[in-house]
C-alpha positions as CSV (number, residue, x, y, z in Angstrom):
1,X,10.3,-21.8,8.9
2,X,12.0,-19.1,7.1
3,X,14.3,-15.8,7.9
4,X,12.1,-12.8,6.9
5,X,13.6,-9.9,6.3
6,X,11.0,-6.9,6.7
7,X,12.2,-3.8,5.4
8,X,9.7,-0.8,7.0
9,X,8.6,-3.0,10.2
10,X,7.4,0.0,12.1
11,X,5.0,1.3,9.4
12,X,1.0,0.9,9.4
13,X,1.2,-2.5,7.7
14,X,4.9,-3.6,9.4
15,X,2.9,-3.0,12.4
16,X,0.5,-5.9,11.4
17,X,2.8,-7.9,9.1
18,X,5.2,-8.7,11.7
19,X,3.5,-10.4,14.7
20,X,1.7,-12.5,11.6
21,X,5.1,-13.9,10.5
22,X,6.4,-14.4,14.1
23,X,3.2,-16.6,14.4
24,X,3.6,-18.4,11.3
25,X,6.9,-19.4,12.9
26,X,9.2,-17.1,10.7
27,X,12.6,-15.8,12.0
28,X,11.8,-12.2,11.4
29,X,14.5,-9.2,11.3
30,X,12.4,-6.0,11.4
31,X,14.3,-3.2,9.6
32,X,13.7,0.4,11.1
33,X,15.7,3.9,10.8
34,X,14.8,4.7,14.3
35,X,16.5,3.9,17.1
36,X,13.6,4.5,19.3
37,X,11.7,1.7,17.6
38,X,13.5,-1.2,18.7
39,X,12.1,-2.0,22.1
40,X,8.7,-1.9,19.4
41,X,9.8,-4.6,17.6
42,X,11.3,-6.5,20.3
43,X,7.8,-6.7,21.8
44,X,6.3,-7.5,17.8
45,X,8.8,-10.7,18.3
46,X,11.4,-9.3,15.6
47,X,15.0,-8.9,16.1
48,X,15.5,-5.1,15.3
49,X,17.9,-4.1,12.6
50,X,18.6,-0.1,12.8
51,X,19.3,0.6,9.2
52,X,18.8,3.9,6.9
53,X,17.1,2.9,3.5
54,X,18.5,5.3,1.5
55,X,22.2,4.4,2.8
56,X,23.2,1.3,0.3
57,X,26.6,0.4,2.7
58,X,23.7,0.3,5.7
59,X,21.3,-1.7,4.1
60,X,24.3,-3.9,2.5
61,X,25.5,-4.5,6.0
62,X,22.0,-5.4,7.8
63,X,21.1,-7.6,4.9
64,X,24.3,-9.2,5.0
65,X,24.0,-9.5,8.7
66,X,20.4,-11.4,8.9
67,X,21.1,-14.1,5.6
68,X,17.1,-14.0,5.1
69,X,15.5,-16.1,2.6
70,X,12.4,-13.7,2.0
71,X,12.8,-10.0,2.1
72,X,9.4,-8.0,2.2
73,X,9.7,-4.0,1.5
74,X,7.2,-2.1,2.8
75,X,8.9,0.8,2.9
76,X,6.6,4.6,2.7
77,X,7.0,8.1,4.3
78,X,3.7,9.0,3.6
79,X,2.2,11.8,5.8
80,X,-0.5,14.6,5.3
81,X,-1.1,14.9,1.6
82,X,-2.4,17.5,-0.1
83,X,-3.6,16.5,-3.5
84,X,-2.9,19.5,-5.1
85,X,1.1,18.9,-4.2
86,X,1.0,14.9,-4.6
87,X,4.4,14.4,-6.0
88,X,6.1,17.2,-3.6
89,X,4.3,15.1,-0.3
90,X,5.6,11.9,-1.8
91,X,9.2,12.9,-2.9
92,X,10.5,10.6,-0.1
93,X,8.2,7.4,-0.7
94,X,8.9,8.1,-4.4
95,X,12.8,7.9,-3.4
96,X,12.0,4.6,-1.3
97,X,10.3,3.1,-4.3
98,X,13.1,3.9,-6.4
99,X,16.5,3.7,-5.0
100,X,15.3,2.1,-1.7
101,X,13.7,-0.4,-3.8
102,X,17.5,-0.5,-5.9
103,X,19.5,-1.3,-2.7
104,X,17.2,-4.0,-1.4
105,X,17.5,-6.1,-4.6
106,X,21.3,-5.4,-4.4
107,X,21.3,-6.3,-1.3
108,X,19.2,-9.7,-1.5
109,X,21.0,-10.8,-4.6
110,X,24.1,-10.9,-2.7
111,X,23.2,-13.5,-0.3
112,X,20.5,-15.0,-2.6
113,X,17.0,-14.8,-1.3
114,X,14.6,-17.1,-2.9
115,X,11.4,-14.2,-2.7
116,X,11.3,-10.5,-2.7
117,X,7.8,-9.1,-1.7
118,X,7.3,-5.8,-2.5
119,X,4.8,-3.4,-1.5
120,X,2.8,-1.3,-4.7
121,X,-0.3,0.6,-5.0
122,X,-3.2,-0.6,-7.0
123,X,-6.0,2.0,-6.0
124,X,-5.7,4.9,-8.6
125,X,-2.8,3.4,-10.8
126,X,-4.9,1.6,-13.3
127,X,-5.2,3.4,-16.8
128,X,-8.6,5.2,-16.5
129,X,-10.2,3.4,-20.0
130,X,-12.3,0.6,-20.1
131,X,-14.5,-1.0,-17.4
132,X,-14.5,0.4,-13.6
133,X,-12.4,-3.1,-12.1
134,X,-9.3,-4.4,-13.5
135,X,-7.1,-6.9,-13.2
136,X,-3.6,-7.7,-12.6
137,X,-3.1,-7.7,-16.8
138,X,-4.8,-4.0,-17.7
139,X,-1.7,-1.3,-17.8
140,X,-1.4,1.2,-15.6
141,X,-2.9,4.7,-16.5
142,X,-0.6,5.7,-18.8
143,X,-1.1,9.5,-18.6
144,X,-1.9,10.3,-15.2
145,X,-2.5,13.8,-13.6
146,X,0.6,16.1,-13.6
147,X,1.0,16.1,-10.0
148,X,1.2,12.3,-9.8
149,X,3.5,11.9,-12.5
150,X,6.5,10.9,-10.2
151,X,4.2,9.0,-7.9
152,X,3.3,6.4,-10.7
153,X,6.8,6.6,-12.2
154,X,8.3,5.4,-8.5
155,X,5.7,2.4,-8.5
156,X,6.4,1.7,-11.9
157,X,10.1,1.7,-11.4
158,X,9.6,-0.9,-8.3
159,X,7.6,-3.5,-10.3
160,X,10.0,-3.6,-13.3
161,X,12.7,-3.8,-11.1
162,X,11.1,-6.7,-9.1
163,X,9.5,-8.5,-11.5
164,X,12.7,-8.0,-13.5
165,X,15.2,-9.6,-10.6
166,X,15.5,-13.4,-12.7
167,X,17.6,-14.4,-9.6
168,X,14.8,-14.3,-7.2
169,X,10.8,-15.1,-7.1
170,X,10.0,-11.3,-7.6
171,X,6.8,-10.8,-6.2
172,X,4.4,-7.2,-6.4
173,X,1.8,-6.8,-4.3
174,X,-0.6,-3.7,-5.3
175,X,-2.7,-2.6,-2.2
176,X,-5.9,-1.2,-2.2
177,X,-6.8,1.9,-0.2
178,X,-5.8,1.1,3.6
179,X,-7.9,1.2,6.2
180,X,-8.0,0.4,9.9
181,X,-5.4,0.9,12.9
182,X,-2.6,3.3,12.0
183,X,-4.3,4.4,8.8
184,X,-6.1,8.0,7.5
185,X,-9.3,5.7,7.9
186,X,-9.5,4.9,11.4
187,X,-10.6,7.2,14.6
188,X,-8.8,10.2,14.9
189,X,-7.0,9.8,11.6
190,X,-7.4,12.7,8.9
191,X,-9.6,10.9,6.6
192,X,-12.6,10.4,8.9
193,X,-11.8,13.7,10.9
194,X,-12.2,15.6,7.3
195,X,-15.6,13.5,6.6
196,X,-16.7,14.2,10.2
197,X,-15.7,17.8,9.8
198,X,-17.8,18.0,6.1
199,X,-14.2,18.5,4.4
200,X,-14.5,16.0,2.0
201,X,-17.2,17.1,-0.6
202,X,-18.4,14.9,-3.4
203,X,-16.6,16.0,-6.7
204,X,-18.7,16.1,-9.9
205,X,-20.5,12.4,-10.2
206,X,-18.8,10.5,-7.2
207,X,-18.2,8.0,-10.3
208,X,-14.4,7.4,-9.9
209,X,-14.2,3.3,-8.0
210,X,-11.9,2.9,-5.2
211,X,-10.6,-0.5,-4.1
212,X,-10.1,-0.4,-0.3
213,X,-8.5,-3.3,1.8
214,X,-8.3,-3.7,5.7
215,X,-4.9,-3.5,7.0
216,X,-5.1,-6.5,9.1
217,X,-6.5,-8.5,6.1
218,X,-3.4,-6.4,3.6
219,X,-0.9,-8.2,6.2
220,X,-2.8,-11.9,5.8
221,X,-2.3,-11.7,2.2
222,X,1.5,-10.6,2.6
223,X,2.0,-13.6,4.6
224,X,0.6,-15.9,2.3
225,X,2.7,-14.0,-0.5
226,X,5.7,-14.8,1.4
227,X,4.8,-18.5,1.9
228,X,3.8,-19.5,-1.5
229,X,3.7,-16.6,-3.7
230,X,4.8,-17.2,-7.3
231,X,6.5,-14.3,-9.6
232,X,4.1,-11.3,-10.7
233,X,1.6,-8.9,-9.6
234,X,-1.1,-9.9,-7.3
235,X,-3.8,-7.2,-6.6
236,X,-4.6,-6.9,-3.0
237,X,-7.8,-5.7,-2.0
238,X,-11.4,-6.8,-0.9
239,X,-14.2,-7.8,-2.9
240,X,-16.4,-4.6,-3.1
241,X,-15.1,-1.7,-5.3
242,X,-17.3,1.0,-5.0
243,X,-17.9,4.9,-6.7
244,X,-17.1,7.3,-4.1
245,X,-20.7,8.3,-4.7
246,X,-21.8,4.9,-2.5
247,X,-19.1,4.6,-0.6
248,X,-18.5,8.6,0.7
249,X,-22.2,9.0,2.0
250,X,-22.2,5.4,3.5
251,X,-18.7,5.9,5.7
252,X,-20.4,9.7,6.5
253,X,-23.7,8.1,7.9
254,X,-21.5,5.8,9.9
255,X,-19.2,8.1,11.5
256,X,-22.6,10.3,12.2
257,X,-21.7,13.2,10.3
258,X,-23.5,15.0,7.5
259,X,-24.2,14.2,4.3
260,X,-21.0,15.0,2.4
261,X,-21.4,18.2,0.6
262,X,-21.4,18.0,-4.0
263,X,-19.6,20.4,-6.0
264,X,-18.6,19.9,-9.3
265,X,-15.5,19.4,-10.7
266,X,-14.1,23.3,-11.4
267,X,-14.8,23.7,-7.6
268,X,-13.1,20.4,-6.9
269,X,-10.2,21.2,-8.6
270,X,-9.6,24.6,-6.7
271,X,-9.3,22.4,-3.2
272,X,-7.8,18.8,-4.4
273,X,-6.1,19.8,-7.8
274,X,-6.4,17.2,-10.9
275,X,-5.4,14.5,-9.0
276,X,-8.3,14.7,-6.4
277,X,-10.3,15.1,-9.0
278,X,-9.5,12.3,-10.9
279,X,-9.5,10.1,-8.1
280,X,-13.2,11.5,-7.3
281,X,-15.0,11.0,-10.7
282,X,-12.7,8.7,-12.7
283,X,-10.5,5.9,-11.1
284,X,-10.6,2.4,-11.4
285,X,-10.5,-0.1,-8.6
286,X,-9.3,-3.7,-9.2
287,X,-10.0,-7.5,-8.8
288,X,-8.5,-9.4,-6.2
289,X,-9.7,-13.0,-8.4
290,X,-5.9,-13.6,-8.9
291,X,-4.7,-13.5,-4.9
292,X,-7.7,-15.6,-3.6
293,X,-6.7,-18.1,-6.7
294,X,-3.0,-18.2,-5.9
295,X,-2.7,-17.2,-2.6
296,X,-5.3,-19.0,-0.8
297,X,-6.3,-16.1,0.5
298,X,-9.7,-14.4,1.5
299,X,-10.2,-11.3,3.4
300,X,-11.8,-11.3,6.5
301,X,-13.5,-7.9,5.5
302,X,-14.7,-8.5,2.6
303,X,-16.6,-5.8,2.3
304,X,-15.3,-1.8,3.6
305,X,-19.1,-1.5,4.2
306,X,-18.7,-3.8,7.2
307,X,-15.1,-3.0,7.1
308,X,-15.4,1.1,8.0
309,X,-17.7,-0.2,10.9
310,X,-15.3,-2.5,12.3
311,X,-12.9,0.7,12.4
């Protein structure tokens, strides 16, 4: 049994991650900025810690307070996006990456935790040369669009910085896409509403890969990280990248809707800027080889084509 210390508890994947560690027999101290969210994670079986992020002295002080021997930041603001303004929807998740990230680490080296999981991003980071899955080793894209500049410099920041912490087992876990409960893939979220709706057109060739993972099965392999996971990068996500030219149609014919409409890429660009683009006809998606190897773990969807159904 361990104290875990869970930085963003309330989110989409705090949500799942901490009734897991509760049942793993973990000591868990949720960390949320809202008050209101307490009696939440009094029922998730976590003793509540209202803390600001972004607030060093506060984050010192509820650190301090629960001694934990893991911490796990999972800490996002991410809301609508709009593709074309990437960087301006994720200023705050950019900040949380960066100096959230910064006072976490400051705060775990002072009472010395022995592992620091932290959340990344794997779908759409990957340097867009070379095959269509990579692996923990390939770089990330070097030279991505201009309106996700800050977004890749924030998760590049967080992994030097944890890999980087000598004092601790630094640990990086780069998710796939999410879906399920509490995601943009999931009933009523804005994903399938805009696929329902026909609002999510096929740009150019459909050929960019996208690496999804189940939340449920994104929170399994965060608990195994915090059991036994060894310093580095471990990419989370399930076994079946796809081109958004299989996967787009096939989650449309589920849902019932229409056959997404195709435009190509000059049209794309008008609606979802470069960055939609590029994630449309030229991402990457990634091997999770490394995390079943080392982490003894296997999602329980392996597949988003059984997985969307499921949803």
């Amino acid at each position: 049994m361990m104290r875990v210390f869970v930085a963003g508890a309330t989110g989409a994947i705090g949500k799942q991650l901490v009734p897991r560690l509760v049942a793993a027999g973990h000591e868990v101290h949720g960390m949320t900025r809202s008050a209101s969210k307490q009696a939440m994670l009094d029922e998730l079986g976590a003793v509540a810690v209202v803390a600001d992020a972004l607030d060093p002295d506060q984050v010192a002080e509820a650190v301090g307070r629960a001694r934990p021997d893991v911490i796990v930041h999972e800490l996002t603001a991410i809301g609508a996006v709009d593709m074309r303004h990437m960087d301006r929807d994720f200023a705050l998740t950019n900040r949380l990456r960066t100096e959230g990230t910064d006072y976490l680490l400051s705060a775990g080296q002072a009472v010395g935790v022995r592992r620091f999981v932290a959340q990344s991003f794997g779908a759409f980071s990957y340097a867009r040369t070379g095959g269509p899955v990579k692996s923990e080793e390939d770089p990330l894209d070097p030279a991505p669009a201009r309106e996700m500049r800050e977004n890749l410099a924030a998760i590049r920041h967080l992994e030097e910085a944890v890999l980087g912490a000598r004092w601790t087992e630094g640990i990086v876990l780069r998710y796939g896409g999410f879906y399920g409960p509490g995601t943009s893939i999931a009933p009523g979220g804005e994903t399938f509403e805009m696929i329902r709706r026909r609002n999510f057109p096929l740009v150019g060739d459909g050929g960019g890969v996208w690496s999804f993972i189940h939340i449920a099965d994104a929170a399994e392999a965060t608990v195994a990280a915090v059991a036994h996971g060894s310093r580095g990068v471990y990419n989370v996500v399930d076994d079946d990248p796809a081109p958004v030219a299989e996967w787009l149609p096939a989650l449309a014919a589920e849902l019932g809707a229409k056959k997404p409409m195709r435009v190509p890429r000059f049209i794309g660009r008008l609606f979802a800027g470069e960055v939609g683009v590029v994630m449309m006809t030229d991402a990457r998606g990634a091997s999770n080889a490394k995390a079943k190897r080392e982490l003894g773990w296997r999602p329980a969807h392996p597949s988003w084509r059984q997985g969307f159904a499921a949803a």
